[in-house]
Kinemage of the C-alpha trace (Angstrom):
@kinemage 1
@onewidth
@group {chain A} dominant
@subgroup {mainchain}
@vectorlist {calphas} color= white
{ca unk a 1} P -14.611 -103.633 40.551
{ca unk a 2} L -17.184 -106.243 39.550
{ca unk a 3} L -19.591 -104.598 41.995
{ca unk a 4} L -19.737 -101.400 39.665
{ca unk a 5} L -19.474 -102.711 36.874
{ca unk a 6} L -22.856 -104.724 37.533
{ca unk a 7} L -24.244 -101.702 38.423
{ca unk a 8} L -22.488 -99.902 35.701
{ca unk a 9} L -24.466 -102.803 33.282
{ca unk a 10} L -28.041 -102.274 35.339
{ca unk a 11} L -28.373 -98.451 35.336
{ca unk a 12} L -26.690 -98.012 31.849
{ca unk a 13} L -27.653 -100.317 30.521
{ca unk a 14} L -31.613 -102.250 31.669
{ca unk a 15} L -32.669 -99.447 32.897
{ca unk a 16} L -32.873 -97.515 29.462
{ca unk a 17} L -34.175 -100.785 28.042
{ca unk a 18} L -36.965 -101.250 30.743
{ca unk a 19} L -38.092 -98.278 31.248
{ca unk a 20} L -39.306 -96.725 27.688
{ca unk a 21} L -40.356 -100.788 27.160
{ca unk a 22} L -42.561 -100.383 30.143
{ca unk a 23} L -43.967 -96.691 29.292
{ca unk a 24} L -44.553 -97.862 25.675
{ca unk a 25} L -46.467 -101.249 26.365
{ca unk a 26} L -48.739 -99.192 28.955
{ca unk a 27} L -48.982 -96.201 26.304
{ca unk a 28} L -50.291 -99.246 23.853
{ca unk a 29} L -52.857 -100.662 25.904
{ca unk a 30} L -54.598 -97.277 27.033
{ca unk a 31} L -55.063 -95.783 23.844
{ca unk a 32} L -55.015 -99.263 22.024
{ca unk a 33} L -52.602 -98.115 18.663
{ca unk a 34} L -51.061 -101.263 17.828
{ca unk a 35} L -52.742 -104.823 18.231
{ca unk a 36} L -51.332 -106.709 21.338
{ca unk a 37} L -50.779 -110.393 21.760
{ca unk a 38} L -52.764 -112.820 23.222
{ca unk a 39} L -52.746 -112.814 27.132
{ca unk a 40} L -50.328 -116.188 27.187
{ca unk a 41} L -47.980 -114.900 24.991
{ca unk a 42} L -47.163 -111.498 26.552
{ca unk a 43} L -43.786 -111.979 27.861
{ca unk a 44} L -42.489 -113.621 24.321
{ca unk a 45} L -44.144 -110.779 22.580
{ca unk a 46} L -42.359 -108.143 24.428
{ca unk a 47} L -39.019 -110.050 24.082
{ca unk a 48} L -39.149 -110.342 20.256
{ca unk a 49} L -39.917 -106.697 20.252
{ca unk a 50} L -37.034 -105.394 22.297
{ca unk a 51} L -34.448 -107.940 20.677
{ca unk a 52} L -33.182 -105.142 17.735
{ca unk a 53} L -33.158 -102.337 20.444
{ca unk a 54} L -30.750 -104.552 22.557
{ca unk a 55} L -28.835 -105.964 19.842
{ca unk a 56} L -27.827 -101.940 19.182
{ca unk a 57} L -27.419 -101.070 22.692
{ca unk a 58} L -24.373 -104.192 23.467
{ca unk a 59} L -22.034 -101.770 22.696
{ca unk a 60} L -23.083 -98.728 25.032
{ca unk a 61} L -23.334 -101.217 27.657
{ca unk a 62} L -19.853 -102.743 27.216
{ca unk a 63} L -18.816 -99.547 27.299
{ca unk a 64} L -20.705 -98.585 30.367
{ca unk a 65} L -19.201 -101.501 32.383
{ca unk a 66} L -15.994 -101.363 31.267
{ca unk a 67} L -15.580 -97.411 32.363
{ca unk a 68} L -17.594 -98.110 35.708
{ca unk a 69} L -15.344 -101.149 36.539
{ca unk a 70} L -12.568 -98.640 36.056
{ca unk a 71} L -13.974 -96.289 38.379
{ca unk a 72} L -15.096 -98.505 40.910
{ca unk a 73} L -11.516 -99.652 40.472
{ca unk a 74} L -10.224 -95.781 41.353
{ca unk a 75} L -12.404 -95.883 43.963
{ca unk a 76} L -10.822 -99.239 45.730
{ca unk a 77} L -7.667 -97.385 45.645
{ca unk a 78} L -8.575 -93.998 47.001
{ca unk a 79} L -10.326 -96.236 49.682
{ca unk a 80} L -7.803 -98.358 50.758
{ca unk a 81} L -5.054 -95.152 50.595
{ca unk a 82} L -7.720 -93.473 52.926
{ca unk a 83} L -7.450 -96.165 55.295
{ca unk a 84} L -3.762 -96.472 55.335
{ca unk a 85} L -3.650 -92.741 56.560
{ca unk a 86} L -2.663 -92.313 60.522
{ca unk a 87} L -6.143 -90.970 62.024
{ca unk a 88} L -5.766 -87.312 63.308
{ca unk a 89} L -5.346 -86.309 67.025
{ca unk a 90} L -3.949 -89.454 68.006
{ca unk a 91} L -0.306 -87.951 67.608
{ca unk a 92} L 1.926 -89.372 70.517
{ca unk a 93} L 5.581 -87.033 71.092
């Protein structure tokens, strides 16, 4: 359950924080559109940026973890049922 629901959090919820962060700070430098920071400042720059796009997106992510917990939950169950199961062929009379 915790196992999904950390991945539930990373895919659902980084990943569509990181990535268009990424494309847009490489889409800033190549055609220069919007005045960067100094090179020792970069990673607090980039942080201050993203903070209102992450403050919207706790929700979602909640969300996200909370359903994938629940599935990876399911999925315990349907697991250990599977297991529990006599294995076929192995029928003595």
């Amino acid at each position: 359950m915790i196992r999904g629901a950390l991945i539930g959090v990373g895919m659902g919820g980084a990943y569509p924080i990181l990535l268009p962060m990424f494309v847009n700070g490489s889409l800033v430098t190549r055609y220069k559109s919007s005045p960067l920071p100094l090179k020792g400042n970069t990673l607090n720059y980039w942080i201050t940026v993203s903070k209102p796009v992450c403050r919207k997106m706790v929700f979602p992510i909640l969300l996200q973890a909370v359903f994938v917990a629940y599935l990876g939950s399911r999925q315990y169950k349907l697991l250990i049922k599977a297991l529990q199961l006599p294995e076929p062929g192995l029928e003595m009379d």
